[in-house]
C-alpha positions as CSV (number, residue, x, y, z in Angstrom):
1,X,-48.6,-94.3,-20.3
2,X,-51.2,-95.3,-18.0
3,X,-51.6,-92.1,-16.6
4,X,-52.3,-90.4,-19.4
5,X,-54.2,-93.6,-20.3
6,X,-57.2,-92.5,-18.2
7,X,-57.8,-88.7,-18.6
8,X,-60.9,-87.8,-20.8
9,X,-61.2,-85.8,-23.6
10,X,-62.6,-83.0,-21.5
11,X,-59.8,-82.9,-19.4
12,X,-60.6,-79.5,-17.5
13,X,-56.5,-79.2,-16.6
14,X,-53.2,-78.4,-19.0
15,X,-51.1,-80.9,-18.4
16,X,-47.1,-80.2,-18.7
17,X,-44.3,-83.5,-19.2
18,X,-40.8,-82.8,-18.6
19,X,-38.6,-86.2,-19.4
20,X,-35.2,-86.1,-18.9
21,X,-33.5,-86.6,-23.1
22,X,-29.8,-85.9,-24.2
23,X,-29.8,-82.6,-26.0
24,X,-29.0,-84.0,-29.3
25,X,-31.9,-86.6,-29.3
26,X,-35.2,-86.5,-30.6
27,X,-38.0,-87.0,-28.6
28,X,-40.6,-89.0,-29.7
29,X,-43.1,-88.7,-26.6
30,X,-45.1,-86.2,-27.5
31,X,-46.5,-88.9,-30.2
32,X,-46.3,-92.5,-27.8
33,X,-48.4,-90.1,-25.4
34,X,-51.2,-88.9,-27.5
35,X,-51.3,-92.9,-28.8
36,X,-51.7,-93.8,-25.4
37,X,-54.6,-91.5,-24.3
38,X,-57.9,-89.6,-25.5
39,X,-55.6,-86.2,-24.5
40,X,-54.3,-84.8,-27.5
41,X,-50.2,-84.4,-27.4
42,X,-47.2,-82.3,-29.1
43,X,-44.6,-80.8,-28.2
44,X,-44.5,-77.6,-26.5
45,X,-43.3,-74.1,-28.4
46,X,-42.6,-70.7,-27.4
47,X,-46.2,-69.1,-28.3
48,X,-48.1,-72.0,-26.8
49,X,-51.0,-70.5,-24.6
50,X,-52.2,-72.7,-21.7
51,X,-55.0,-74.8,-22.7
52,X,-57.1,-77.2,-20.8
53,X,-57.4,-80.4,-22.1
54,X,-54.0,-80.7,-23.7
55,X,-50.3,-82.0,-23.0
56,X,-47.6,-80.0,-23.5
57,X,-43.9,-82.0,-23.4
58,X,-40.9,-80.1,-23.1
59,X,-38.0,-79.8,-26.3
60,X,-34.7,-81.5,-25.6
61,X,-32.5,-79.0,-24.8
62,X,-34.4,-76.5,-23.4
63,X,-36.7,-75.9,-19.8
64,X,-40.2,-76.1,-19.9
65,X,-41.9,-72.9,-17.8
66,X,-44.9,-71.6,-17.2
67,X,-46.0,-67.7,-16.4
68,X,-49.1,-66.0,-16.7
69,X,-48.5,-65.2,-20.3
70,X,-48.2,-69.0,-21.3
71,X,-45.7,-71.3,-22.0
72,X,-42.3,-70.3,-22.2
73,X,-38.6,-72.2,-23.5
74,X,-36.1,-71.7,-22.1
75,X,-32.1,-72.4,-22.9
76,X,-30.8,-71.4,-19.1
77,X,-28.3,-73.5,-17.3
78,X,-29.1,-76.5,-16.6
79,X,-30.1,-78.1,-13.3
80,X,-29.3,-81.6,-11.9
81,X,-26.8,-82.0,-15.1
82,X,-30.6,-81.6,-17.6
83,X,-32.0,-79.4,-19.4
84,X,-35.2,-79.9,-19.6
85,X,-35.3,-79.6,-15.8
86,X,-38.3,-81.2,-13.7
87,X,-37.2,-78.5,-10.9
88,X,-37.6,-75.5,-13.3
89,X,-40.8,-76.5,-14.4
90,X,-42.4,-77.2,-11.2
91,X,-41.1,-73.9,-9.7
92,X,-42.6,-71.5,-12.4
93,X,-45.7,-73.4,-12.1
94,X,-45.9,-73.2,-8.4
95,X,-44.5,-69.4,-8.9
96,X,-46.9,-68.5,-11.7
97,X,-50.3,-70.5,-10.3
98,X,-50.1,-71.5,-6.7
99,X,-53.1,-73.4,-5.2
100,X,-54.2,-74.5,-8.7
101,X,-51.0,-76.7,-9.5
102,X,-50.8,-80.3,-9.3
103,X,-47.2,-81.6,-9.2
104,X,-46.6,-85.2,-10.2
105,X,-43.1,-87.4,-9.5
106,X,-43.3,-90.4,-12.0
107,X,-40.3,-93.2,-11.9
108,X,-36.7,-92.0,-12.5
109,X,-33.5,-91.8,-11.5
110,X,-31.5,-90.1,-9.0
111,X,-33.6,-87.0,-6.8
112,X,-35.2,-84.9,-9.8
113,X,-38.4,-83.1,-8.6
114,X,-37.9,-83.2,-5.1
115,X,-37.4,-79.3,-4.4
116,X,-39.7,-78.3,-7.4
117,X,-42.4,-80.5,-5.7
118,X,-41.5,-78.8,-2.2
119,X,-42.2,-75.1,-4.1
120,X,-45.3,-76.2,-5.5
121,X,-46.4,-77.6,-2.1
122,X,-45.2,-74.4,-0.3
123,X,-47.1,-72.1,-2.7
124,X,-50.6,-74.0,-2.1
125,X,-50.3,-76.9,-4.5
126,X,-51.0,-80.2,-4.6
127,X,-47.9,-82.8,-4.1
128,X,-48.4,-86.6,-5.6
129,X,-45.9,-89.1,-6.3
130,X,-45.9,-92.6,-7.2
131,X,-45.6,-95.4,-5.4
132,X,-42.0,-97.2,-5.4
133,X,-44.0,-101.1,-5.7
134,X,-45.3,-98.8,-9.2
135,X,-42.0,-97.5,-10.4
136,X,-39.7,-98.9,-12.3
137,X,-37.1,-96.9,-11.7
138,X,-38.2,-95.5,-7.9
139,X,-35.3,-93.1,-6.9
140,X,-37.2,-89.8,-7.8
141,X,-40.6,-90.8,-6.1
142,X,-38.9,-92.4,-3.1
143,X,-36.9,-89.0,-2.7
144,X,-40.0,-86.7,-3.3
145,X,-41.2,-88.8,-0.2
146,X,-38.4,-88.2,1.8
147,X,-38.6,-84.2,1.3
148,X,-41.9,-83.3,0.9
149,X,-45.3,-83.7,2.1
150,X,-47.2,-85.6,-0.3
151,X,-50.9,-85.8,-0.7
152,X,-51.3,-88.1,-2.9
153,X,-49.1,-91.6,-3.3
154,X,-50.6,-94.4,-5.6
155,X,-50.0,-96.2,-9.0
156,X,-49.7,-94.2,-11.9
157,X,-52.9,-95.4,-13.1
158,X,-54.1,-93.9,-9.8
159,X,-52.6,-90.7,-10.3
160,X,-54.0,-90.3,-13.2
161,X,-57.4,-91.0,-12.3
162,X,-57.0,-88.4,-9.2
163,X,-56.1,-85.9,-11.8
164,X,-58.8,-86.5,-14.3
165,X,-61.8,-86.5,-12.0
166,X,-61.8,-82.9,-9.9
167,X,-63.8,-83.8,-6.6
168,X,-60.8,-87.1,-6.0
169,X,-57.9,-83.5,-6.2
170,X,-57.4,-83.3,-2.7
171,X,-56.8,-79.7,-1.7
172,X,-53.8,-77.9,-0.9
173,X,-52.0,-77.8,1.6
174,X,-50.9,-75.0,4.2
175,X,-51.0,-71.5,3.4
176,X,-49.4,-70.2,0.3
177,X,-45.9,-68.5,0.6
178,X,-44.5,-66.3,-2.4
179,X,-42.2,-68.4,-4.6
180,X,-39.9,-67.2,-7.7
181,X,-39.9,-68.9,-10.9
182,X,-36.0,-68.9,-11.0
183,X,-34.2,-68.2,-7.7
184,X,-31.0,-66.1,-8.5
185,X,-27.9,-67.9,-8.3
186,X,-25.7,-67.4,-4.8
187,X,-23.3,-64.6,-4.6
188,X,-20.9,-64.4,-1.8
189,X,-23.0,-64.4,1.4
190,X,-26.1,-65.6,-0.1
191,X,-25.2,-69.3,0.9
192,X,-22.8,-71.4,2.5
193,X,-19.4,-72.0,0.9
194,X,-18.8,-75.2,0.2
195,X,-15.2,-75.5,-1.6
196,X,-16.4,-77.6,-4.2
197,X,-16.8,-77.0,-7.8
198,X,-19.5,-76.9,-10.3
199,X,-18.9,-80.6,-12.3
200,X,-21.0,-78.3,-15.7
201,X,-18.6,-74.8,-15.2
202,X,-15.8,-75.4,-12.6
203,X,-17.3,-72.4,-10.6
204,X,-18.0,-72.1,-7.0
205,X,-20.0,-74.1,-5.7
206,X,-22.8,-72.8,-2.9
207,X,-25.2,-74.7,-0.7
208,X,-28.4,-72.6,0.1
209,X,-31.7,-74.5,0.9
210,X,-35.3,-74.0,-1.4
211,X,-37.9,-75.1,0.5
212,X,-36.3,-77.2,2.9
213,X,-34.6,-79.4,0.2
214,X,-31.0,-78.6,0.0
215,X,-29.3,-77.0,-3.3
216,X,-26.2,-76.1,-4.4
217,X,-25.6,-73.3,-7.1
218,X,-22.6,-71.7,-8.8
219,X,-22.4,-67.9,-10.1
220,X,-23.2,-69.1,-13.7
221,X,-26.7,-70.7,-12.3
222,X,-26.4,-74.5,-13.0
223,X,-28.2,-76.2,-10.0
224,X,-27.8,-79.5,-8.1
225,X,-29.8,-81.6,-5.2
226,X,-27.4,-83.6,-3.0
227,X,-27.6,-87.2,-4.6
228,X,-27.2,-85.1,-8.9
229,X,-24.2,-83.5,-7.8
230,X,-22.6,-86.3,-5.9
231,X,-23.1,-88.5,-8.9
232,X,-22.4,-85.7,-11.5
233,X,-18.5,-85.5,-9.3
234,X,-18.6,-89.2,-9.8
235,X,-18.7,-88.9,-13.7
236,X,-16.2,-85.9,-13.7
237,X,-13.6,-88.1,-11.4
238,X,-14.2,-91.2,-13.7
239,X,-13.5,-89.2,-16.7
240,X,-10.5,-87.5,-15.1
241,X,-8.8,-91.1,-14.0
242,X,-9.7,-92.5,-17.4
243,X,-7.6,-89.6,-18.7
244,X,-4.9,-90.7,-15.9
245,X,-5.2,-94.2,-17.6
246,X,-4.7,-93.1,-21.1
247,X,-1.8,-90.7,-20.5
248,X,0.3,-93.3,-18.3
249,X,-0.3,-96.0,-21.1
250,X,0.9,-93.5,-23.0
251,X,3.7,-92.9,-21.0
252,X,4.9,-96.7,-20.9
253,X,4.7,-97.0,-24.7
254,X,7.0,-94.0,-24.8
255,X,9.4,-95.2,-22.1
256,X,9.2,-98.7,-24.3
257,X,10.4,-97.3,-27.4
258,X,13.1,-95.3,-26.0
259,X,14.3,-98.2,-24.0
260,X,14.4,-99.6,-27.7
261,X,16.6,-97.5,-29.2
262,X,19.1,-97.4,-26.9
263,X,18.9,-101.9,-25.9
264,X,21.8,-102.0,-29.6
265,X,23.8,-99.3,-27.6
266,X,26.3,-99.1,-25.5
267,X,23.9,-97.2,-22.5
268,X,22.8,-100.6,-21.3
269,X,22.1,-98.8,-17.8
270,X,19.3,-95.9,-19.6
271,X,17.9,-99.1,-21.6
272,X,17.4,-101.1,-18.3
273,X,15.7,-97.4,-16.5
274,X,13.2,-97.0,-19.3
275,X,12.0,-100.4,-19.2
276,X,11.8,-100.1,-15.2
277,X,9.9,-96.5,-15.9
278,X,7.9,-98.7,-18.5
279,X,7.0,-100.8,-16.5
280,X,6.0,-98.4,-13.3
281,X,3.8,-96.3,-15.5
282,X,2.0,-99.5,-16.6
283,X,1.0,-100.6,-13.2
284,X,0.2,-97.7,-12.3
285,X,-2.2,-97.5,-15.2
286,X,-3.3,-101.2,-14.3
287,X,-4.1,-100.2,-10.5
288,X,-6.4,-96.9,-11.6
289,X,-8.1,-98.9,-14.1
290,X,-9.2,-101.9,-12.0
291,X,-10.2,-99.1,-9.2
292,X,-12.6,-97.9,-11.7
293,X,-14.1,-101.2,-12.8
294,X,-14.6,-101.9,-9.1
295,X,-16.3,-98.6,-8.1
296,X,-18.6,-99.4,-10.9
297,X,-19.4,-102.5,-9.9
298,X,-20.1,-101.8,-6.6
299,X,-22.5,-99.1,-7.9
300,X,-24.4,-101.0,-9.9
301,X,-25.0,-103.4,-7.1
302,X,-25.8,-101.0,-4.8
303,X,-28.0,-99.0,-7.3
């Protein structure tokens, strides 16, 4: 909010948000940004032009790109486990616009940005990020500064004063290479292998750098940075042993009422086996739970 707090009315730039929302929320920060500043606000549609002195913030559910033609929305795969994407919005802005792009990292989670930044600084553009003492959440900033070269680090009241006032916009950097708005996805030979599966499809997963930042695609197009899909394969193996949980308590309470219906019987021996199955399957179920509770404890301290 302070950013925006500080651009005038006569902004002479467009200004694009993308912030990471479930699909089936409604965002609301179109509105708490045009409270906070002089810089009118909405959300963005498919037949929005680009407009100086206006901010555009991307639909749940749907990437946020730019081209020549205007704005576009777009319901692709998604990348880093979002849609919006950060990444696909930088990329086509870098792609469409070059040297006159200013990309911004705010606080966040995780390493969404950090190669949409690097193609926006490769085409020309302008690289700032926050500062981690700024951010309350400084994963994203603190991994933009670890893969790209930024030219601009401060507060995001800082930021925001950089951008409003067009003789503090440092210039870019390096000469401009040709970017595309939406890299195809790797085929065989168009990457490195890397035996692992897509956590969204279950497809091939391959590892092929964008400007120096590493990524790894499947067929279908869903994209990942190194620290979204090591903690996207973290979700998908804690759902899968909650599942292993489930079905072994499961198992127990089967075991339990068979070893029921035969304890009045004369099978003594198969009423003693299911209790002993019973009981294996519990502990088992007991052993994969507390391994869960403790990997997400550790986690969260480490986080």
């Amino acid at each position: 909010m302070s950013l925006v707090g500080v651009l005038p009315p006569d902004l002479d730039a467009a200004v694009f948000v993308v912030l990471h929302v479930a699909a089936s929320s409604r965002s609301v920060l179109a509105e708490i940004l045009a409270r906070a500043g002089l810089v009118p606000a909405a959300p963005a549609r498919p037949d929005d032009q680009i407009v100086a002195g206006r901010i555009l913030v991307a639909p749940p559910d749907h990437h946020l790109l730019l081209d020549a033609g205007g704005v576009r929305l777009d319901h692709g795969p998604k990348e880093n486990g979002h849609r919006p994407s950060v990444d696909a919005l930088f990329r086509s802005a870098a792609a469409a616009f070059g040297p006159r792009v200013v990309g911004v990292v705010l606080s966040g989670s995780r390493d969404d940005g950090s190669a949409g930044l690097a193609a926006i600084k490769a085409a020309g553009g302008v690289a700032m990020a926050q500062s981690l003492e700024d951010a309350l959440y400084p994963s994203m900033p603190r991994s933009a500064s670890e893969h790209v070269d930024l030219d601009v680090v401060g507060s995001a009241r800082e930021l925001g004063l950089v951008i409003a006032a067009p003789e503090r916009r440092p210039a870019g950097g390096g000469t401009p290479v040709a970017t595309h708005p939406d890299p195809p996805p790797p085929v065989s030979g168009g990457g490195d292998a890397t035996g692992l599966t897509c956590p969204e499809c279950g497809g091939a997963l391959w590892e092929r750098p964008e400007e120096g930042v590493s990524r790894f695609a499947c067929h279908v197009g869903h994209r990942y940075s190194e620290e979204s899909l090591l903690a996207e394969h973290g979700e998908t193996l804690e759902a899968a042993l909650w599942t292993a949980v489930r079905a072994l308590m499961e198992r127990a309470g089967l075991l339990r009422r068979l070893a029921e219906q035969v304890r009045a019987g004369p099978a003594s021996m198969s009423h003693r086996r299911f209790e002993a199955a019973a009981n294996e399957a519990e502990q088992h179920a007991v052993t994969i739970r507390d391994g869960i509770l403790a990997a997400s404890s550790d986690a969260r301290e480490t986080a």
